[in-house]
C-alpha positions, 0 to 999 in steps of 0.5 A, a space after each residue: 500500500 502507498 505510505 501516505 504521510 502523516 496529517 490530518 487531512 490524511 487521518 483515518 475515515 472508517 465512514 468514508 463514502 464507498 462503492 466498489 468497483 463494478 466487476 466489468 470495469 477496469 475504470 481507475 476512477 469509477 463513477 457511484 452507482 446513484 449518482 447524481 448524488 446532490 441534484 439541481 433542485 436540492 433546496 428551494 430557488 436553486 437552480 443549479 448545484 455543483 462544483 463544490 467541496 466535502 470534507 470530515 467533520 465531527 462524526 460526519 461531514 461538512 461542506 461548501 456548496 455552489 449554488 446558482 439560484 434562479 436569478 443565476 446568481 453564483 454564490 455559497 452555502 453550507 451543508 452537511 452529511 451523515 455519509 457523504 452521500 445524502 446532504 442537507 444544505 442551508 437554503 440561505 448563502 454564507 454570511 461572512 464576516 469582515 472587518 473590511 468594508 472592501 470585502 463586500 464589494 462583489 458580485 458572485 462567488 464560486 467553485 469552492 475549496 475547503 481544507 483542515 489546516 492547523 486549527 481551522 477550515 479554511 475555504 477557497 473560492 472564486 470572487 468576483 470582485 472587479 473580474 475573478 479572483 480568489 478569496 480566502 475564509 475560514 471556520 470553526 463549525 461551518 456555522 460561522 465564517 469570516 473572510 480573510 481576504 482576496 489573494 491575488 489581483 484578478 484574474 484567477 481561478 482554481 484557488 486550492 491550498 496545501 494542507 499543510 505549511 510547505 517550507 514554512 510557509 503556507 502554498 497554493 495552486 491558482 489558475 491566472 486567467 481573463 475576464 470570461 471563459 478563458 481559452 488558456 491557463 497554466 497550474 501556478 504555486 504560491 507561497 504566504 507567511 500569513 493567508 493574506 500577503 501571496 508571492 514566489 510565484 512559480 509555473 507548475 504545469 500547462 495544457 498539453 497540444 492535441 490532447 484531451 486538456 489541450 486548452 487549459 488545466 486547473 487545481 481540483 480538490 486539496 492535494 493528498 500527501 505520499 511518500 510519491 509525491 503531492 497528488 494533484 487531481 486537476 481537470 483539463 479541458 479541450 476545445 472540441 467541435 461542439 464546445 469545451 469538454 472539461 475532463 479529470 486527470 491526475 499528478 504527481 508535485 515534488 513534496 518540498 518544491 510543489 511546482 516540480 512536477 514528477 509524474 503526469 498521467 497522459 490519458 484522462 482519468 473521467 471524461 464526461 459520458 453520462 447523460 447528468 454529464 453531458 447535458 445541463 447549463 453547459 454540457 460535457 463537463 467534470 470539474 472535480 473540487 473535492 476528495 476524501 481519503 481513508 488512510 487505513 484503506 487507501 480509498 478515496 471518494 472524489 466530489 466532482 461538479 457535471 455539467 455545470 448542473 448537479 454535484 457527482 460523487 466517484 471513487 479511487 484506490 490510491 495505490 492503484 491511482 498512484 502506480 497509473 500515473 507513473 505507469 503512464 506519465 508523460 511529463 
C-alpha cells in the first residue's frame, strides 16, 4: 500500500463514502452507482448545484456548496452529511464576516475549496470582485465564517491550498486567467507567511497540444500527501467541435518544491459520458473540487461538479491511482 504521510487531512475515515468497483470495469476512477448524488433542485430557488467541496467533520461531514439560484446568481452555502452521500444544505448563502468594508464589494462567488489546516477550515473560492479572483475564509463549525481576504489581483481561478505549511510557509495552486471563459491557463504555486500577503510565484504545469486538456488545466480538490509525491487531481479541458469538454486527470508535485512536477498521467482519468454529464447549463463537463481519503484503506471518494448542473460523487484506490500515473506519465 502507498505510505501516505502523516496529517490530518490524511487521518483515518472508517465512514468514508464507498462503492466498489463494478466487476466489468477496469475504470481507475469509477463513477457511484446513484449518482447524481446532490441534484439541481436540492433546496428551494436553486437552480443549479455543483462544483463544490466535502470534507470530515465531527462524526460526519461538512461542506461548501455552489449554488446558482434562479436569478443565476453564483454564490455559497453550507451543508452537511451523515455519509457523504445524502446532504442537507442551508437554503440561505454564507454570511461572512469582515472587518473590511472592501470585502463586500462583489458580485458572485464560486467553485469552492475547503481544507483542515492547523486549527481551522479554511475555504477557497472564486470572487468576483472587479473580474475573478480568489478569496480566502475560514471556520470553526461551518456555522460561522469570516473572510480573510482576496489573494491575488484578478484574474484567477482554481484557488486550492496545501494542507499543510510547505517550507514554512503556507502554498497554493491558482489558475491566472481573463475576464470570461478563458481559452488558456497554466497550474501556478504560491507561497504566504500569513493567508493574506501571496508571492514566489512559480509555473507548475500547462495544457498539453492535441490532447484531451489541450486548452487549459486547473487545481481540483486539496492535494493528498505520499511518500510519491503531492497528488494533484486537476481537470483539463479541450476545445472540441461542439464546445469545451472539461475532463479529470491526475499528478504527481515534488513534496518540498510543489511546482516540480514528477509524474503526469497522459490519458484522462473521467471524461464526461453520462447523460447528468453531458447535458445541463453547459454540457460535457467534470470539474472535480473535492476528495476524501481513508488512510487505513487507501480509498478515496472524489466530489466532482457535471455539467455545470448537479454535484457527482466517484471513487479511487490510491495505490492503484498512484502506480497509473507513473505507469503512464508523460511529463
Amino acid at each position: 500500500m502507498t505510505q501516505v504521510l502523516s496529517s490530518a487531512h490524511n487521518a483515518r475515515l472508517s465512514n468514508i463514502p464507498w462503492e466498489a468497483r463494478p466487476p466489468d470495469s477496469s475504470d481507475i476512477v469509477w463513477r457511484y452507482s446513484k449518482n447524481p448524488i446532490i441534484p439541481r433542485n436540492a433546496i428551494p430557488n436553486a437552480n443549479s448545484i455543483f462544483n463544490s467541496a466535502a470534507v470530515p467533520f465531527e462524526n460526519g461531514f461538512a461542506g461548501v456548496f455552489r449554488v446558482d439560484d434562479k436569478r443565476r446568481m453564483m454564490d455559497l452555502h453550507a451543508g452537511r452529511s451523515a455519509d457523504g452521500i445524502h446532504w442537507e444544505i442551508d437554503p440561505n448563502p454564507i454570511m461572512w464576516q469582515f472587518d473590511d468594508p472592501e470585502l463586500s464589494k462583489l458580485v458572485h462567488r464560486y467553485d469552492p475549496r475547503v481544507v483542515w489546516l492547523e486549527d481551522r477550515y479554511y475555504i477557497t473560492w472564486c470572487n468576483g470582485y472587479h473580474g475573478p479572483t480568489i478569496g480566502i475564509g475560514y471556520t470553526y463549525d461551518f456555522k460561522t465564517f469570516t473572510f480573510l481576504e482576496n489573494a491575488y489581483l484578478p484574474y484567477n481561478r482554481n484557488g486550492v491550498l496545501f494542507p499543510r505549511k510547505i517550507n514554512g510557509k503556507y502554498a497554493m495552486l491558482s489558475r491566472p486567467s481573463d475576464t470570461g471563459h478563458t481559452a488558456f491557463g497554466d497550474i501556478f504555486y504560491s507561497e504566504s507567511p500569513d493567508m493574506i500577503h501571496w508571492g514566489k510565484h512559480r509555473f507548475v504545469m500547462g495544457p498539453k497540444s492535441w490532447r484531451w486538456e489541450s486548452t487549459k488545466i486547473g487545481a481540483g480538490p486539496i492535494p493528498i500527501e505520499t511518500k510519491e509525491g503531492w497528488l494533484m487531481i486537476y481537470h483539463g479541458v479541450l476545445t472540441s467541435c461542439n464546445g469545451y469538454v472539461y475532463s479529470m486527470g491526475a499528478a504527481l508535485l515534488d513534496l518540498d518544491q510543489p511546482w516540480k512536477v514528477i509524474y503526469r498521467a497522459a490519458p484522462y482519468l473521467m471524461s464526461p459520458q453520462t447523460l447528468y454529464e453531458c447535458v445541463g447549463d453547459v454540457p460535457n463537463v467534470v470539474f472535480p473540487c473535492a476528495a476524501l481519503h481513508d488512510s487505513e484503506t487507501g480509498r478515496l471518494a472524489i466530489y466532482y461538479g457535471a455539467a455545470d448542473t448537479v454535484t457527482g460523487l466517484a471513487f479511487a484506490q490510491l495505490d492503484e491511482l498512484i502506480d497509473y500515473i507513473k505507469a503512464n506519465s508523460e511529463l
